[in-house]
N, C-alpha and C positions, 0 to 999 in steps of 0.2 A: 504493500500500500504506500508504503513512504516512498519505494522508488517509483513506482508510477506516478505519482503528486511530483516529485523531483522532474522527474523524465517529462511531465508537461509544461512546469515552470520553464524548465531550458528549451524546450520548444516553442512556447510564447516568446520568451526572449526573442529567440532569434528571429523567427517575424516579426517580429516589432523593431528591431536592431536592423533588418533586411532593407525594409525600402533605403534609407537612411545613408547605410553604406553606398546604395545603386546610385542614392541621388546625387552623394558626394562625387561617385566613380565617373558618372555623366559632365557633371558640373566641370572636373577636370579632362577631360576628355575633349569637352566644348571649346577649350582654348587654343587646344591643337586644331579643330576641325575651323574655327575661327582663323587661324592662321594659315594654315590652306585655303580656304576662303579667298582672304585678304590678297595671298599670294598669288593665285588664280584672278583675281580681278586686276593686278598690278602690270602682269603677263599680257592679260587681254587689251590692256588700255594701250599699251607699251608696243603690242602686236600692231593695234589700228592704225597707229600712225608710219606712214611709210618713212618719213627722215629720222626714226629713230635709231634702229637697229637694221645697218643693210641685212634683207633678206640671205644673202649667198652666206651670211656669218653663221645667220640660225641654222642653211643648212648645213653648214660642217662641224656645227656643235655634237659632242656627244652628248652631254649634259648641260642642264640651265640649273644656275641658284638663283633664287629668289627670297629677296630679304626685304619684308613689308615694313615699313614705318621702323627704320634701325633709329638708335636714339644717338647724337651723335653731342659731344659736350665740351667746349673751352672754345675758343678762338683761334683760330691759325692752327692752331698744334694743339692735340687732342686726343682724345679715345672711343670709341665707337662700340657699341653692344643690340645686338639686336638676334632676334630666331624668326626663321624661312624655313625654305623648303630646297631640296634636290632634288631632280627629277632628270633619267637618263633615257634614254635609247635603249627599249632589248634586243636580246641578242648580244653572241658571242663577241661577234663584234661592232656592236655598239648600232648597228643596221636597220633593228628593227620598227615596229612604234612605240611609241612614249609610256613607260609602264608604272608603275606605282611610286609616288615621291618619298623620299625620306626626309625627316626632320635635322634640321641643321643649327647651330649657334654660329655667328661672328663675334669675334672678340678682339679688342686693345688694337693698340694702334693707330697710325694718325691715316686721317682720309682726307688729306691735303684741308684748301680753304675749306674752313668751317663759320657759320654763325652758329654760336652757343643755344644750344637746345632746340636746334627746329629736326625735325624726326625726314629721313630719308629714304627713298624705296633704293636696293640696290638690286642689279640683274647682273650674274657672273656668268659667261658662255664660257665652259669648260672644253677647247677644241682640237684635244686629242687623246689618244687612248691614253697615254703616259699619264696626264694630268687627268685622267677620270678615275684609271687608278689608284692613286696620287689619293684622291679625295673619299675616294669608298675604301679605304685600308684604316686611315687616322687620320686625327687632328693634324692639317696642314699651316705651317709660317708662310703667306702669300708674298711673294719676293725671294722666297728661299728654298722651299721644300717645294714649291710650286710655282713656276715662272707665269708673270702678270704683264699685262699692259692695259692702258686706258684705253679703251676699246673706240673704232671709228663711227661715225651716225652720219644718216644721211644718204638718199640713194645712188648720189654719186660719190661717193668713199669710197677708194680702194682697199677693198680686204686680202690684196695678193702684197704690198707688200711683206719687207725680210721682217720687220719688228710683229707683224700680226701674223706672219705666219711661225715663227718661230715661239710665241708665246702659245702657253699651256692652256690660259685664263684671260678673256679680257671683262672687262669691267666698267659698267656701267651705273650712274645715280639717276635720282628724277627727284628736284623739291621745289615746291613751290613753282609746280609745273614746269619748270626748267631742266632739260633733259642731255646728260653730256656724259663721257667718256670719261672715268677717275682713274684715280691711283691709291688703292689698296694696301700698299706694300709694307707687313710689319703686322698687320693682322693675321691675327688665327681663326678659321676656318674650321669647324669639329663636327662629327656627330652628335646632334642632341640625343641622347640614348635612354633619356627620360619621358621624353615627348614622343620617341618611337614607342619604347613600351606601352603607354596609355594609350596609343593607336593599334599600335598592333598585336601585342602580346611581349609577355615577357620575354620570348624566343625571339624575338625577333632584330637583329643589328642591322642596321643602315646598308650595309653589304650585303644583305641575304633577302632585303626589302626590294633593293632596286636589279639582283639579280638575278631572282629566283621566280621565276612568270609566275607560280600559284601563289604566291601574296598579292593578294585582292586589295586594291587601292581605295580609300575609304570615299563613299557618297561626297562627301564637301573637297576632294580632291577633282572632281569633273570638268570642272570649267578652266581650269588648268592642262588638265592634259587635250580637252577638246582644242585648246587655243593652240596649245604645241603642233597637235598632229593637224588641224587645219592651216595651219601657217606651213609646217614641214613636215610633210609623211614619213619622207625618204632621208638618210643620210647621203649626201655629197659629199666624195673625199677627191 
């Protein structure tokens, strides 16, 4: 008798304790799904306009970063934090369509002219195998472990010169509607491996999200990779 009384109280508990946890579980969940979101609409707006990003670059991207509203702080010289998104190419090598994104952090380092406190989108075209690599193994130093350049805009840029084609990564901001080519260099680049978990399970690392086709990309990822694969299907090497 006592343990059946027992055996029910721990069983009320835990439905009553049930939703609560889910709500929580949701609640955080929401901010990665919101960030994908965000970063899907940064993609798209960034897509629409033809002077921003020559076409011929997206197509030889293997990978796009996408970092929505980074917070960027001091004047001249400064340091930068923000969380995006990764999104590559499947396929062995890198060929095929745009497959599920992984969560990513930027950190430290100066991003050239700054005004203090206005929040910036940044778009990184990762545009070789080496540098996509490079970014799906560890935490990357952009400048060092990863060769960068301020990336060209506009649809007469030439994307064949020696300096973009020889870079890993070029890189791109948008603030305050203002859309140009940056320098990164000195920032770290990581796996967000906490933000992946609550997407995708605890199994789950950045390397085995964007390379492994049966990780299902979440709902609030869509408009993201719609915008990739409608802008570029195919790889162009």
């Amino acid at each position: 008798m006592v343990f059946t009384k027992c055996w029910i109280v721990l069983v009320a508990g835990m439905l009553a304790f049930g939703p609560v946890a889910s709500a929580k579980d949701a609640s955080e969940t929401r901010v990665e799904q919101d960030r994908l979101q965000n970063a899907g609409k940064v993609m798209q707006e960034i897509l629409n306009v033809p002077d921003d990003i020559p076409r011929d670059l997206i197509d030889k991207a293997r990978c796009v970063v996408v970092m929505p509203s980074v917070l960027k702080a001091a004047f001249v010289v400064g340091g930068s934090y923000g969380r995006g998104t990764l999104i590559c190419r499947t396929g062995t090598n890198f060929n095929g369509p745009w497959g599920s994104p992984a969560m990513y952090a930027l950190e430290g380092g100066s991003v050239g002219l700054q005004i203090g406190g206005e929040a910036t989108d940044f778009v990184f075209l990762v545009m070789n195998d080496r540098g996509a690599d490079s970014v799906l193994r560890t935490r990357v130093k952009v400048g060092a472990d990863i060769s960068a350049a301020a990336g060209p805009k506009g649809r007469s840029a030439s994307a064949d010169t020696d300096a973009y084609m020889r870079a890993e990564m070029l890189s791109y901001s948008r603030a305050r509607g203002v859309f140009a080519g940056v320098s990164l260099d000195g920032s770290t680049l990581r796996p967000d491996g906490q933000a992946n978990r609550k997407l995708y399970g605890n199994s789950s690392s950045a390397a085995k999200i964007i390379t492994e086709s049966d990780v299902a990309a979440p709902r609030s990822a869509r408009t993201l990779i719609v915008a990739l694969q409608k802008a570029s299907p195919r790889l162009k090497r």
